[in-house]
C-alpha positions in Angstrom: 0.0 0.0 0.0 2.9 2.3 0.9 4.5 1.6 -2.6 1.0 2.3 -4.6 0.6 6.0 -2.3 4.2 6.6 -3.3 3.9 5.7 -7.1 0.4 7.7 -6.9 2.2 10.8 -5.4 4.8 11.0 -8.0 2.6 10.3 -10.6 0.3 13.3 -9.3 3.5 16.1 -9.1 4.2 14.5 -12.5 0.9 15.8 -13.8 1.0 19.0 -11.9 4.4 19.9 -13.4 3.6 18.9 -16.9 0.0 21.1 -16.6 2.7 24.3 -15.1 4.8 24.0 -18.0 1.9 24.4 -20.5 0.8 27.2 -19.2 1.0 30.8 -20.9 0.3 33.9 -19.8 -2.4 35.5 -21.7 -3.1 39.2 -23.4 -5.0 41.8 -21.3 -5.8 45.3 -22.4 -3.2 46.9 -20.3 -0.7 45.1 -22.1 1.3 46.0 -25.3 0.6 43.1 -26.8 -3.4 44.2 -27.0 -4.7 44.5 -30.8 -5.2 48.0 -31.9 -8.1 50.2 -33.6 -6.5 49.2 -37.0 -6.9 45.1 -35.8 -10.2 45.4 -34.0 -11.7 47.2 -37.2 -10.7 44.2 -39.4 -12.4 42.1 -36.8 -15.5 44.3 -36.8 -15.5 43.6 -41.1 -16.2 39.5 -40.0 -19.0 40.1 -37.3 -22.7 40.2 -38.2 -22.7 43.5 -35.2 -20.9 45.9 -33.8 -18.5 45.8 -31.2 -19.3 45.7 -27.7 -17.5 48.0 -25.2 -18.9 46.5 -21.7 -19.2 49.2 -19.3 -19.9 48.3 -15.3 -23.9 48.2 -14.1 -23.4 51.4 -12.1 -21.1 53.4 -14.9 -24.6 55.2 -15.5 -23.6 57.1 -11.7 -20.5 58.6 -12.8 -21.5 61.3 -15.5 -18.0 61.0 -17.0 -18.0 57.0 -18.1 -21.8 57.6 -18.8 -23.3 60.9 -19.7 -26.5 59.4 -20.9 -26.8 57.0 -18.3 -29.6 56.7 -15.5 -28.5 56.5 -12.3 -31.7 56.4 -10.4 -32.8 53.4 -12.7 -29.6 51.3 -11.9 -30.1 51.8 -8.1 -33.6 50.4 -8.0 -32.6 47.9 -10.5 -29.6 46.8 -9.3 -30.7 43.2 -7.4 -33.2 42.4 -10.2 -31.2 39.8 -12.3 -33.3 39.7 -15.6 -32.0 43.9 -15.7 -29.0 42.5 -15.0 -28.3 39.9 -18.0 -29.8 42.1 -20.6 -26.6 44.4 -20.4 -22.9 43.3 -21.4 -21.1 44.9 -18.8 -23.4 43.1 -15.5 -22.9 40.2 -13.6 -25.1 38.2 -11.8 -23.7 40.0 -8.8 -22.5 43.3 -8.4 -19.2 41.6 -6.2 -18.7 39.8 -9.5 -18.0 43.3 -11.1 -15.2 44.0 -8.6 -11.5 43.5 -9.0 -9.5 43.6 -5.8 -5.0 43.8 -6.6 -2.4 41.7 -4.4 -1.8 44.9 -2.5 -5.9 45.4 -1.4 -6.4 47.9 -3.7 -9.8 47.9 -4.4 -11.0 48.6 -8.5 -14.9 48.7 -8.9 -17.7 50.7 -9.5 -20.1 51.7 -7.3 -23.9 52.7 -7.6 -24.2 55.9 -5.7 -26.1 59.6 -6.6 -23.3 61.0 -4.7 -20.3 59.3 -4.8 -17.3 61.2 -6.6 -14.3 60.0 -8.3 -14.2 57.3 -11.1 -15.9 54.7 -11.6 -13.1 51.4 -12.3 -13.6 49.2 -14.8 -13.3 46.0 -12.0 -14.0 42.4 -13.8 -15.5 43.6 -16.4 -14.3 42.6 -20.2 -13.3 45.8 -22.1 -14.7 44.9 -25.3 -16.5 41.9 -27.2 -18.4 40.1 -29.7 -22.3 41.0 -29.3 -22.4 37.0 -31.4 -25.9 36.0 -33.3 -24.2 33.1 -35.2 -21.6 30.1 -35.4 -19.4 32.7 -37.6 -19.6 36.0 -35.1 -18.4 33.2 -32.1 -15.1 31.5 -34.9 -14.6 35.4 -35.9 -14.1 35.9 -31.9 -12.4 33.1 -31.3 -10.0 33.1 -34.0 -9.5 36.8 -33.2 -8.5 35.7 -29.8 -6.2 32.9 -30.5 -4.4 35.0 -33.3 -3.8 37.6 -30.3 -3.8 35.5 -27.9 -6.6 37.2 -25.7 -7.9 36.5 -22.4 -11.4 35.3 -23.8 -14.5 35.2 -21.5 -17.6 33.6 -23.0 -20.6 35.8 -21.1 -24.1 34.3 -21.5 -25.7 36.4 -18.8 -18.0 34.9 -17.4 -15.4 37.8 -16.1 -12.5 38.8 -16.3 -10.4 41.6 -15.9 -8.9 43.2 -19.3 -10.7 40.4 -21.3 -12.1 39.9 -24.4 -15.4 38.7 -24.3 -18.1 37.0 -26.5 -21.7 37.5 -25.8 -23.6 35.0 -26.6 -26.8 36.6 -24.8 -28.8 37.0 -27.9 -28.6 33.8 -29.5 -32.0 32.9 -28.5 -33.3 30.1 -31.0 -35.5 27.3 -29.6 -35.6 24.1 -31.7 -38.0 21.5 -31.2 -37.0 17.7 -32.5 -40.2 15.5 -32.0 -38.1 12.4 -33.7 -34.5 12.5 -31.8 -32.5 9.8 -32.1 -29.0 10.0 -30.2 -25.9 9.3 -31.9 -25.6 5.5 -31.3 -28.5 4.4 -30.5 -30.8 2.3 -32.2 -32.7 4.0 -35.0 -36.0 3.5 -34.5 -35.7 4.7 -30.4 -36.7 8.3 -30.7 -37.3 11.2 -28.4 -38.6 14.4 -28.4 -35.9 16.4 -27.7 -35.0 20.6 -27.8 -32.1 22.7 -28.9 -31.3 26.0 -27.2 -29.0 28.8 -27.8 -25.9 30.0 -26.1 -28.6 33.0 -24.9 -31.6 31.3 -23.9 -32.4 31.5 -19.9 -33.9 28.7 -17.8 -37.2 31.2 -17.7 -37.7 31.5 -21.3 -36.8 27.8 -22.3 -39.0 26.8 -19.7 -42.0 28.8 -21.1 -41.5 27.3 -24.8 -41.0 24.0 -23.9 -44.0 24.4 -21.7 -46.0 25.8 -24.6 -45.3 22.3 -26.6 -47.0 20.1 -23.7 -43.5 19.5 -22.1 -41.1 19.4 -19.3 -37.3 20.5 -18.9 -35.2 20.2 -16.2 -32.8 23.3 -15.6 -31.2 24.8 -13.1 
């Protein structure tokens, strides 16, 4: 037994060393090795919309990162999660929006009539793919890989000084009355339904529910 814990060890730091050497540090937007206006406009020529410039829930308090925003709107809104996921910049909490740096410093933006100062960009990606199709999400991704990007996928992720790919409006609901899984037998079918990167629990729920079905979600 001693032997097999020993052997078991080794074998694990042999994984953990091999997974350490593979790793690579990524691009972030304070970096110099972030695209510029000349490569993010030849990215905008292979998207279906335009770029996305994710700006934190409460940006609309702080008349300098949002002139047109609406600060009173945000505070009453600011716990109700459907508001939430209909905008690029929010996440599913406001904590989530918050970046904190080795030395405590805190970056984040808070939603305040009064508060002064600036409001910090925190978690939140600093520009994206708003993606309606398969070619919007291998137009991001290829972008990201050529540059090597920190890439979030967001359908209602973070990171700070990320690229991110919004998949929040890929909302197609396909209903397959005749299924049949790959390898099983032919004539076993199912009814069975196909949702979007966009589609939340709520609304799949509804359509399915309109069809004389049930879904299990989360």
């Amino acid at each position: 037994m001693k032997v097999l814990t020993t052997l078991s060890l080794l074998v694990t730091c042999g994984l953990a060393t091999a997974w350490r050497s593979r790793q690579r540090c990524l691009c972030t937007s304070d970096q110099s090795c972030w695209p510029n206006a000349s490569e993010f406009s030849q990215l905008q020529t292979q998207v279906s919309q335009p770029l996305i410039y994710p700006s934190p829930t409460a940006s609309a308090c702080y008349p300098t990162s949002d002139p047109s925003g609406n600060c009173t709107e945000v505070i009453e809104q600011r716990t109700n999660g459907t508001w939430r996921s209909s905008m690029p910049g929010s996440m599913e909490a406001p904590n989530l929006e918050t970046f904190m740096f080795k030395n405590g410093t805190i970056d984040a933006c808070y939603p305040n009539t009064t508060i002064t100062g600036t409001c910090g960009q925190g978690m939140v990606p600093v520009i994206g793919v708003d993606a309606r199709s398969v070619a919007d999400i291998q137009a991001a991704v290829n972008f990201a890989v050529k540059h090597n990007l920190k890439l979030v996928v967001k359908n209602t992720g973070a990171a700070r000084g990320s690229f991110v790919v919004w998949t929040h409006n890929m909302k197609n609901i396909t209903f397959n009355p005749t299924f049949v899984a790959q390898g099983a037998p032919e004539n076993e079918t199912y009814d069975a339904v196909t949702l979007g990167a966009g589609v939340q629990w709520g609304e799949a729920y509804a359509a399915v529910n309109q069809s004389g079905r049930t879904i299990v979600g989360g």
